[in-house]
TORGUKOL-404286 format. One record per residue (C-alpha): residue in three letters; x, y, z. Coordinates in steps of 0.25 Angstrom, whole numbers, plus 5000, padded with zeros to 4 digits. Layout:
% TORGUKOL-404286
ALAXYZ...
% end
This chain:
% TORGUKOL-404286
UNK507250435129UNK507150425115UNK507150275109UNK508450325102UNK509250345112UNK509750215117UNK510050155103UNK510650295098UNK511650335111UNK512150405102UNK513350335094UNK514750365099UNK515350395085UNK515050495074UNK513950405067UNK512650395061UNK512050275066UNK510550215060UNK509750175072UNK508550155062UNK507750175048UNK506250165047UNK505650155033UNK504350255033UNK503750195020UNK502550315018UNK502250475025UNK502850455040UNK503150555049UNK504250625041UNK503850625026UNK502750575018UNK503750485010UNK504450355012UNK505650405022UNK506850325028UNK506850355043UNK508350325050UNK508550345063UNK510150385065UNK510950415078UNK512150495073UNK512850505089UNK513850595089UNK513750645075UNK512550735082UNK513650835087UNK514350855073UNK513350915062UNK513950935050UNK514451055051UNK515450995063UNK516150865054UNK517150925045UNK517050905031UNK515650835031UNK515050945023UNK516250965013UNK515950795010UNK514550795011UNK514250895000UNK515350834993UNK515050694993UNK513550704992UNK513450854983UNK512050834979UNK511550844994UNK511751004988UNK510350964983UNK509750974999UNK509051085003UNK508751045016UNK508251155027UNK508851265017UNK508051225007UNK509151244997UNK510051174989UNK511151144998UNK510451165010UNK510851025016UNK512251035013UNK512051175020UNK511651125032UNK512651015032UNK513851125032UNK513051215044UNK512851075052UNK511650975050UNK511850825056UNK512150695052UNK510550645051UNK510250765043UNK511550735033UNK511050595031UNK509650625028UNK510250685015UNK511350615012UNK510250505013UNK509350575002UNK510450614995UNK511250474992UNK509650424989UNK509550534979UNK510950504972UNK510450364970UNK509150384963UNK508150384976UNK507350504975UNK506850574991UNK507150684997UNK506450695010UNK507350685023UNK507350735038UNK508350705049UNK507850725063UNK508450695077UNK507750595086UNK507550635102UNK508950555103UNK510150645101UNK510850585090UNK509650525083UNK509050555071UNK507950525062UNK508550525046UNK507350515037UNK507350515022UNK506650475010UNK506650325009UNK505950264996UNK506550134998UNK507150095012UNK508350025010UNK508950135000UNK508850265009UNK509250165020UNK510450125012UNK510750295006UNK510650315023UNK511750225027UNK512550275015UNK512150425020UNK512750395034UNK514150345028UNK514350465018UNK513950545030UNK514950465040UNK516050475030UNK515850635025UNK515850665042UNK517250595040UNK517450555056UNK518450475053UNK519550595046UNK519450515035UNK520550605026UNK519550585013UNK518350535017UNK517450485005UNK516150415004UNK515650344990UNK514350414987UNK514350354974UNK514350224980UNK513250254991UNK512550324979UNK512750194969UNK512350084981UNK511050174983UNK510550184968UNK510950014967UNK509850024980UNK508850124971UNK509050034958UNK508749914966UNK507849944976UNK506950064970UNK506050074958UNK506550064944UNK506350204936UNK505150154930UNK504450104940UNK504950234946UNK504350324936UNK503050274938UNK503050274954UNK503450424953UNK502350454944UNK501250394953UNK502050454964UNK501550584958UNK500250554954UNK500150514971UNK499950384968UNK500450304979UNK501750204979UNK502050074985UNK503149994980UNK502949854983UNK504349774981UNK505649854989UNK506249814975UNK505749824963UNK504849924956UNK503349854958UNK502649964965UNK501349994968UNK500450134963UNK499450154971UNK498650094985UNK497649974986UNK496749954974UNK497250074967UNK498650024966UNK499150004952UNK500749904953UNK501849934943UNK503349874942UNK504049954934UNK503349984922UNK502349874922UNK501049904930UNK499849804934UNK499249834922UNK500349764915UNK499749644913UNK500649524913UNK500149464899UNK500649604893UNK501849584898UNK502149444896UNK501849474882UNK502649604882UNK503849494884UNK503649404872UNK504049504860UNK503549404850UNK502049394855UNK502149544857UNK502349554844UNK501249474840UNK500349544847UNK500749674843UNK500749634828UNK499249584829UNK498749704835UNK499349784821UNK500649814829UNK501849834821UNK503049734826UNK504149684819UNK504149524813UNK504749434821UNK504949294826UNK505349204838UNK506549124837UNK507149004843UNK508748994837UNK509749094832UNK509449024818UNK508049044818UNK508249194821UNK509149204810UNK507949134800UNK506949204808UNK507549344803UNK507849304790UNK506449274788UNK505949414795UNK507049484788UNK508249554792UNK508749614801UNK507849584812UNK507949594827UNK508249494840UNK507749494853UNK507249404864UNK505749374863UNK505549414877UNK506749504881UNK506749654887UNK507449764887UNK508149754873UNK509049634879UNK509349544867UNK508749614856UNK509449634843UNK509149734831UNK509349734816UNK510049594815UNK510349554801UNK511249454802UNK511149304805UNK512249304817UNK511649404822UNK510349364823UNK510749234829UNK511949304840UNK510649394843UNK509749284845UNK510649214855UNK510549334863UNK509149374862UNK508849224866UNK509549264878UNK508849364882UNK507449304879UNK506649174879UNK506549184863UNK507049264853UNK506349354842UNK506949374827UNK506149534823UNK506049614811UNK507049734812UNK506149864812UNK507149974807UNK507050094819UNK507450124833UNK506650064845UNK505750154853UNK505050124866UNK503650164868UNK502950194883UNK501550134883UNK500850144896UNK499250144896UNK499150144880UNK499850264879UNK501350304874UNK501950384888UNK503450374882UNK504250344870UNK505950304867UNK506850274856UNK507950174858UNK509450224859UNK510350164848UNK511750184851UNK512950184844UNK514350224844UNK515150304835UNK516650254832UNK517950334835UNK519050264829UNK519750194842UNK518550164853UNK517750034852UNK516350014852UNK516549984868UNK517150114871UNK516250184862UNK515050144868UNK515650184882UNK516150324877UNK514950364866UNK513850294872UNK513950234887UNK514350374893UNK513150454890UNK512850494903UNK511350424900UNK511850284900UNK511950224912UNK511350114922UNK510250174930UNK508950234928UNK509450374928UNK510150334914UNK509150344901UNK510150244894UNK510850114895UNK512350094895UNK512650014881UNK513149894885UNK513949794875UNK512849674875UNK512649574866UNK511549654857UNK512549784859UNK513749704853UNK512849644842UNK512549774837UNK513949804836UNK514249664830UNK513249694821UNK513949834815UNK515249744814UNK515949794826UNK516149744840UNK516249794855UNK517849824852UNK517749874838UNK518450014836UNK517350114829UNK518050204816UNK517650354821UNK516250384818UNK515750254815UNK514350214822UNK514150074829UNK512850054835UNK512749994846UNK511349984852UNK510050004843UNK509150034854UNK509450034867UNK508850134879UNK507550184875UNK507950324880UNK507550424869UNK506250484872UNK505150504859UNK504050504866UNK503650624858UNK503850564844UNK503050444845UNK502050434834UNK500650424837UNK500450284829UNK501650234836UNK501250264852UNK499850184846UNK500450074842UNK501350054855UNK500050074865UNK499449974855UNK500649874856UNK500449884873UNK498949854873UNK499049754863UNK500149684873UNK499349744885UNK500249814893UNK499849934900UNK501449994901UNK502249954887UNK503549984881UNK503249974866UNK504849944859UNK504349984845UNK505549994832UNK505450144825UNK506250224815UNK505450344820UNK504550364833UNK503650484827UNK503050394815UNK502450294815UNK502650154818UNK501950094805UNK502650204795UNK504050154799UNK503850014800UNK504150024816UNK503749914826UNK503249884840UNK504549784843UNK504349754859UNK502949794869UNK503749784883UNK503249774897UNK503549864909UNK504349954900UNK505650044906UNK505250174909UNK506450244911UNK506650274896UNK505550364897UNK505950404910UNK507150454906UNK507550454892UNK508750494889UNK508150594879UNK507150654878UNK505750684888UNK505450584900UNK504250524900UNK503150524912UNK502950374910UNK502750334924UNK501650444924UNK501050374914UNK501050234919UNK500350304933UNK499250374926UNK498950254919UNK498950164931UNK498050274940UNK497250374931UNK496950524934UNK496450524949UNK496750394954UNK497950404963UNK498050254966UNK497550284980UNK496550214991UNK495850275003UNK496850275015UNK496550285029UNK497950305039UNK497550325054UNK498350355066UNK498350415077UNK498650355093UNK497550275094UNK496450235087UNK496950195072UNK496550065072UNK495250075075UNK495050205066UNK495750125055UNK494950025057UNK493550095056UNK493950175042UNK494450045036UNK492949975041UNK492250105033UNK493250095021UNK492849935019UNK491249975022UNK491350075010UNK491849975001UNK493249995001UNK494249865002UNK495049935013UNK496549885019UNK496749925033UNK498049915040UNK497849925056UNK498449885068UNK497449775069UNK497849715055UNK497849745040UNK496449725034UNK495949745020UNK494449745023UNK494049635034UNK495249555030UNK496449535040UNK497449535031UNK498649535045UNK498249555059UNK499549595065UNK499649745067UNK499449825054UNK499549975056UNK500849985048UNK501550005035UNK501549865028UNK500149845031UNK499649975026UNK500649955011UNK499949835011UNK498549885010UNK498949965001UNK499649884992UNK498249804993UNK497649834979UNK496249784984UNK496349904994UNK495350004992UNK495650085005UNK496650085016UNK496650115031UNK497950115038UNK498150125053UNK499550205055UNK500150205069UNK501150295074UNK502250185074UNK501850175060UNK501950305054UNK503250325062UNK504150205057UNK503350175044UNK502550285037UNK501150265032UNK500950165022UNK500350255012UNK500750415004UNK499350485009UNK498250415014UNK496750475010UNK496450495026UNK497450495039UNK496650485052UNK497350525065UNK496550465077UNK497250525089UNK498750555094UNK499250515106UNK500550565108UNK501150485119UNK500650365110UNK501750375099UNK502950445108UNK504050365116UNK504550275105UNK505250295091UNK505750435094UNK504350505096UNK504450585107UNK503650705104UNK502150775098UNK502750805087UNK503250685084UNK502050595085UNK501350715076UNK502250695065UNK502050555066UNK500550555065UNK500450675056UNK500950565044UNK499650515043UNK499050665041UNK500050685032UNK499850575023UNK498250615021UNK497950645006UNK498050805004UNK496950864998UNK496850954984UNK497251054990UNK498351014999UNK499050974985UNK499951064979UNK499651124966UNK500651024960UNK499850894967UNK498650954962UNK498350864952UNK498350734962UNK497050654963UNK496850644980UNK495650604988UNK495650705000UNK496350665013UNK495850685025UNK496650675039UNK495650615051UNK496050675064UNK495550685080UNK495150815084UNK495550785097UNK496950785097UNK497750905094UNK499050835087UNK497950775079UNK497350905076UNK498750975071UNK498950875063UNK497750895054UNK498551025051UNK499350945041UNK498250865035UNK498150895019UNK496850835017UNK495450855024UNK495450865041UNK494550775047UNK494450785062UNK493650685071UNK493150695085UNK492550655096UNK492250785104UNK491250845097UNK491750995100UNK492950965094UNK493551125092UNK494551065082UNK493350995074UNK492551125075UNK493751195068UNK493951105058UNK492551095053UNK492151235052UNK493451295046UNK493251315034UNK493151185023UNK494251095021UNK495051065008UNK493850985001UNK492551005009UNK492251065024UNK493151005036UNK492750875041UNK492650805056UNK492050695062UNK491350705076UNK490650645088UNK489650735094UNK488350645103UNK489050515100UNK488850555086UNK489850545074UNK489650675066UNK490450715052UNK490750865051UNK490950925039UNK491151085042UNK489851125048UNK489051005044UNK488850865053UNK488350745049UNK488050655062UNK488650505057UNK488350395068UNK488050395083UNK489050335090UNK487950235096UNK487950185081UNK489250145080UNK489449985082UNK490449945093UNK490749825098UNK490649865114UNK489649915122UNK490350035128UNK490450165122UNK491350205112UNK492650275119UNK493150405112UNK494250325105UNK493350245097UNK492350365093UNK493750435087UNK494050325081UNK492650305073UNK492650455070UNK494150445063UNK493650355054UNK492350405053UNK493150515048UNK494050455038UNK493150385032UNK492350515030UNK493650555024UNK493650455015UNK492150475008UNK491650355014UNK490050375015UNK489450435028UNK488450315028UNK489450215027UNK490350255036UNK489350265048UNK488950115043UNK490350085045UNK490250175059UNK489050095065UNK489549955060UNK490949955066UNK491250075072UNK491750045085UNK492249905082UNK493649935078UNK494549835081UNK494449725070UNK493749695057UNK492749595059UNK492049555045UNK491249465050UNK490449545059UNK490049635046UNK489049635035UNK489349625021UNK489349785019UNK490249815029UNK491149705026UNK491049705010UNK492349615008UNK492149495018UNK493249425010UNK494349525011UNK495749525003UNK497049515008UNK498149615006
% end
């Protein structure tokens, strides 16, 4: 009897009911992708598909007419609504629903299944799931528009608020997920197959890469960003100083302590001049062209409030233009947006900025708008104040007031900057020594140069915005996160470290072991998570059971980690995922079926075959398992280390997309004489590893090379080795073969502990076997 069936009994109204969620972090048994995994009993609604419930297709489609855009099993657009008019059940329309209302909101996925459980009434609903508690949140919303549209009740109207569902969904995105910066950049590594780990639920700190090739960044600042650079990106008046020692144009300027020392301050710099906060961002309290005295000083109140101090500058006559810097190099350029209005005769200033400016379908609050609403602030109303109008003042027809000099940075000019110009900006960033810079600089025209017009550099920032080159609101997009990737990883270093995954019914631990024993004898720091502890070379870093998600992301967010081995038990793989997007070897020891059935709805072969297969599927594919597209990605082969002796073992190698290594301890092994003399493999001829007269023997096509007798191989007992424990030295035998570890070293490794796999024990080892006796935490 399945688990399922006491807690579902099935429910005695037409309901979808959420028995569970499972939060598969990495590749797991449906997808290689971060999924959502609900379990959902939906009783009595399993005799009434939707073709049965009248009027549920008419207020689907309606309601949600972008689900148009699922092919589903057709394969064509409508093919979901298709199925939902000939008949499909309630799982199956929440697995869209789901995806669709993540899609309107701004969270990208497309992966889903619905499948029935051995409960009648039961279902698996899994979809994609890039941060937890939002696809939780769109699946409970899915459920309620699906209730309500199957209109139960006879509701003469029934209605359901997909906007609000939608608008309750993005606030989650905006809040919960990364930032369009930050964004840019993890979808360019993302493409580069550069691996992801973000390290805060909230927040956009993330890291690029595994173990001691991981590079961190938080939004647009990266570790290379050193905190001196930006400390001094902050104080605009020693930027300045800085900048103008190094030959770097910058307006004259001075630091001020009282609206009447600004006022002498620009009398003495000379009129009109601007005011901003000496430490202020994003334009907040920054005035331009101010010539007269209670201007300066009203200014000054306000940029005081917006700052610690305040600077008085020379006006440079121009429009502002932002600059990209990243690694010395110019990747993107914008001009600033001056805004004005044009009078009519009978509208005020208000309702002309609402009806000329504000309704440009451009403007708006998220990130999928290129430009800012205009707001009536302080500096806005200034400006107006300044022309001799206020907020209410009625315009004559065609009459121009400006009401924002520069505002959003959305015009891109990329194209046009002149080769002095982009000089100057790298200059200014590695005078102030940041590795990612928005260079603010004042110019009546981008294509001459700086000197020629009398332009200046006025601002260096920090962890510059990225999405005015992202989406400008003219002109061409920029590949800005690209550019920040290549220069963190260069050409053919994909931010990757050796991985081991091993499982299999019995004998991981061990096998984990023994390859993480090699790994450290070669040199390599190595992080081990296993049922008997997490380890990062002979350190202890937890002894309670190991072999699972967290400790796995924690050895890999190690940045001392030079290798990784990850023991992944069945339970593991099921209710979690692996902890990492491809690993450079997957080992299956053994399969016992009647090991992993009975419990958490696996009943069946097949079953426990798609389970295990994960680790299979997550090994590194070749060159030439790439598609023409994915050509141009750096890999390390991969290699899947499997028992010839077990025939579910055997069919899974079918869906290996690296090399094939089988290991054996019958010598006549028929499935090893096949491999090895058919033809060559991908890379070189077909490997196996052997024992044939208690004698480990590599196999490479027809040539053997006999390693270590097993008489040689240390063990802690007197007795000879069972078959168990020979299988278990031959797996890593073989993945550490796989890994390019030397055949001398690793049969150093083989006769010093080969047979004692239970724990680490540095103190019974020499120097060379244990070269970091000190160890580091994680």
């Amino acid at each position: 009897m399945s688990e399922y069936s006491s807690s579902s009994s099935c429910t005695t109204k037409k309901d979808l009911r959420f028995i569970d969620f499972k939060h598969l972090n990495g590749p797991n048994r449906w997808t290689y992708y971060p999924a959502l995994e609900a379990t959902v009993d939906i009783g009595e609604l399993e005799d009434f598909p939707s073709d049965k419930i009248s009027g549920f297709y008419e207020r689907l489609s309606a309601w949600l007419p972008s689900l148009i855009e699922h092919r589903c099993s057709y394969g064509e657009q409508g093919g979901f609504l298709r199925r939902v008019k000939e008949g499909t059940w309630p799982c199956h329309i929440l697995e869209h629903v789901t995806l669709e209302l993540q899609n309107l909101a701004g969270m990208k996925g497309g992966f889903g299944r619905a499948r029935e459980t051995s409960a009648r009434g039961v279902y698996h609903v899994v979809v994609s799931a890039w941060h937890a508690e939002i696809t939780k949140t769109a699946m409970h919303f899915a459920r309620e528009l699906i209730l309500t549209a199957m209109n139960f009740e006879q509701l003469s109207s029934p209605s359901y608020d997909i906007a609000g569902a939608v608008r309750k969904i993005r606030d989650m995105v905006d809040s919960l997920w990364l930032g369009p910066s930050t964004a840019c950049i993890v979808e360019a590594a993302m493409a580069r197959n550069i691996p992801i780990i973000r390290l805060l639920s909230k927040g956009n700190l993330v890291q690029l890469g595994y173990g001691n090739k991981c590079h961190h960044i938080w939004t647009a600042e990266t570790d290379r960003t050193p905190a001196i650079a930006e400390s001094i990106s902050r104080d605009k008046d020693l930027t300045k100083t800085l900048l103008q020692s190094c030959g770097v144009p910058v307006p004259e300027g001075k630091i001020v302590s009282s609206a009447q020392e600004a006022w002498e301050a620009a009398e003495d710099i000379g009129l009109p001049v601007v005011i901003k906060p000496c430490d202020g961002n994003h334009g907040r309290g920054v005035f331009i062209e101010l010539s007269k005295r209670e201007e300066i000083e009203s200014a000054y109140q306000i940029a005081l409030s917006e700052g610690s101090e305040v600077l008085v500058e020379k006006y440079i006559a121009g429009t502002e233009h932002r600059l990209l810097i990243v690694g010395g190099n110019l990747v993107a350029a914008t001009r600033g947006d001056s805004v004005s209005v044009i009078g009519d005769g009978h509208s005020t200033i208000s309702e002309l900025i609402e009806s000329q400016i504000n309704s440009d379908p451009r403007r708006g609050n998220t990130e999928d708008h290129p430009l800012n609403l205009i707001r009536l602030d302080s500096a806005a109303k200034m400006e107006i104040a300044h022309q001799g109008y206020d907020t209410d003042s009625v315009i004559p027809p065609g009459m121009e007031v400006l009401i924002q000099r520069n505002g959003n940075h959305a015009f891109d000019v990329t194209d046009e900057v002149h080769p002095s110009t982009a000089s100057i900006a790298s200059l200014a960033a590695r005078i102030i020594g940041l590795d990612i810079a928005g260079i603010d600089l004042v110019v009546k025209d981008i294509a001459c140069s700086l000197h020629e017009q009398g332009g200046a550099i006025v601002e260096v920032n920090a962890g510059p915005s990225l999405l005015m080159h992202i989406k400008p609101a003219v002109g061409t997009p920029r590949p800005v996160g690209q550019a920040i990737v290549e220069n963190l990883f260069p050409v053919n270093d994909n931010g990757r470290i050796p991985i081991v995954g091993v499982t299999g019914s019995f004998g991981k631990t061990a096998v984990s072991y023994l390859i993480a024993k090699l790994l450290i004898l070669s040199g390599k720091r190595t992080g081990l998570a296993s049922s008997n502890g997490l380890y990062l070379d002979y350190r202890q870093i937890d002894k309670n059971d190991s072999a699972n998600w967290t400790a796995a992301n924690r050895t890999l967010m190690n940045p001392i980690a030079e290798a990784a081995v990850f023991e992944n038990g069945f339970d593991t793989i099921l209710s979690e995922g692996l902890a990492y997007d491809s690993c450079q070897v997957g080992v299956i020891t053994n399969i016992d079926v009647s090991c992993h059935t009975g419990r958490n709805d696996i009943e069946t072969t097949k079953q426990v075959f798609t389970v295990l297969r994960t680790q299979i599927d997550a090994v590194t594919p070749t060159a030439a398992a790439l598609d023409d597209v994915e050509k141009n990605i750096i890999l390390p082969t991969g290699a899947a280390i499997l028992n010839a002796k077990d025939e579910m073992v055997i069919e899974i190698a079918e869906l290996c997309h690296g090399e094939v290594i089988f290991f054996s301890s019958d010598p006549k092994s028929p499935v090893i004489a096949q491999h090895c003399t058919n033809g060559t493999g991908p890379t070189h001829n077909k490997r196996a590893v052997i024992l044939r007269k208690n004698t480990v023997i590599l196999i490479t096509g027809t040539h053997e090379l006999p390693l270590i007798k097993v008489s040689e191989i240390s063990s802690q007992s007197s007795s000879q080795p069972n078959t168990q424990e020979i299988e278990n030295i031959l797996a890593a035998i073989a993945a550490t073969w796989a890994l390019g570890l030397e055949i001398n070293l690793i049969r150093r490794g083989i006769e010093t502990f080969g047979l004692n796999q239970q724990k680490f024990k540095p103190e019974n080892q020499d120097p060379l076997i244990n070269p970091h006796p000190q160890g580091i935490y994680l």
